[in-house]
N, C-alpha and C positions, 0 to 999 in steps of 0.2 A: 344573267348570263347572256353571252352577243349570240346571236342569229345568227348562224354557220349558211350561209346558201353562195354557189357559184354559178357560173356563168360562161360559157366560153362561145370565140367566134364561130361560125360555121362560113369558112371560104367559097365554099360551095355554090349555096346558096344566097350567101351574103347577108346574111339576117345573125342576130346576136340569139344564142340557145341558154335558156335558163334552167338549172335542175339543181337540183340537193342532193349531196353524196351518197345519200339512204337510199333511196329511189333507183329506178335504172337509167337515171340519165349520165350518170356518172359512176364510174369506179376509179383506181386509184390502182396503175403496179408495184409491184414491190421496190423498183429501182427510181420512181417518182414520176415515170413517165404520167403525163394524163392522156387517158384511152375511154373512149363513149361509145356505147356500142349501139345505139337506139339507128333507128332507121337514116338518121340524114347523114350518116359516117360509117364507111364499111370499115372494119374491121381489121383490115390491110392494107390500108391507107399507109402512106410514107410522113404521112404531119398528122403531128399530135396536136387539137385544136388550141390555141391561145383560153389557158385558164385561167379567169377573174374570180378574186374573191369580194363578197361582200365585206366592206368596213364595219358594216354597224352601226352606221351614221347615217340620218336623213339629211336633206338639201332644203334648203327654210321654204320649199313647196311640202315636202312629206315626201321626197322622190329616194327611194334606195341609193346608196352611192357605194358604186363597184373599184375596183383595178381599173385603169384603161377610161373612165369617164371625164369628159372633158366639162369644166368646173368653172363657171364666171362669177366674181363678185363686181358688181359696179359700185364704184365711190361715190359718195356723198356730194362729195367737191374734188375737181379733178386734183391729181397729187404732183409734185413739184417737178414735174416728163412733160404734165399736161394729159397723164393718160387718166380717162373716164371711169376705169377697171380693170380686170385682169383675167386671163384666160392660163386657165392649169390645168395639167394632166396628173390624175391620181395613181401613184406609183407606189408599191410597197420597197423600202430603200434603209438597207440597215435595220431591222424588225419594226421597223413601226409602216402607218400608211401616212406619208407625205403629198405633197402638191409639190408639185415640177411646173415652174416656166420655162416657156421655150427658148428654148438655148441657153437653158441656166440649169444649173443641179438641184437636186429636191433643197429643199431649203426650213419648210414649217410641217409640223405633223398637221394632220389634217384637222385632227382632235384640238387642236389649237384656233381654229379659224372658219370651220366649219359652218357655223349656223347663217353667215351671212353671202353663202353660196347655191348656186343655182346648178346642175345637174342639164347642160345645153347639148350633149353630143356623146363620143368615144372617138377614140384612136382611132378605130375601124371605118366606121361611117363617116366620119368628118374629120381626116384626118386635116385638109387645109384650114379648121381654124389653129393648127398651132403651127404652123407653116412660120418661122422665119425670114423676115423682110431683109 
């Protein structure tokens, strides 16, 4: 069975908050909002933090790979653009978890292509590596 653990951002402070739904870092309302009531979010807050789920997938380091984590594979030999690799953002798109390039629509489940990516960033923190040229 996959490993259920989330993640969400904390705008706040600016730092990525990790918890399991079990735990008090996270609960869940009835109407799907997500709400965290631990110390670094009060409770009456007007934004409900950005929720990541864990995929269940490692990154060929042994790195967890979330929602929102930004994903390079570099090529062998550069491919027929001339580009060296590729930079994706891990998006859950239609029920499964895909890779999205930028400026492209999700296109591969990620289960498909997974082992020979590397786990470089998030959305959050580094949003200019998927910055469009």
């Amino acid at each position: 069975m996959r490993e259920i653990k989330f993640r969400a951002w904390d705008e706040q402070n600016k730092k990525m908050r990790y918890g399991d739904p079990r735990d008090d870092e996270f609960y869940f309302e009835n109407d799907g909002c997500a709400m965290q009531y631990s110390i670094w979010m009060s409770s009456n807050s007007d934004t409900n933090p950005p929720i990541m789920q864990y995929t269940g997938l490692l990154d060929k380091n042994g790195v967890r790979i979330f929602e929102g984590d930004v994903l390079l594979e570099r090529y062998k030999e550069p491919d027929y653009d001339g580009r060296e690799g590729i930079l994706a953002e891990v998006v859950f798109h239609k029920g499964a978890f895909m890779i999205k390039e930028p400026g492209e629509d999700p296109e591969y489940t990620l289960g498909e292509t997974y082992e020979d990516f590397e786990v470089v960033g998030n959305v959050f923190e580094n949003k200019e590596m998927l910055e469009v040229e």
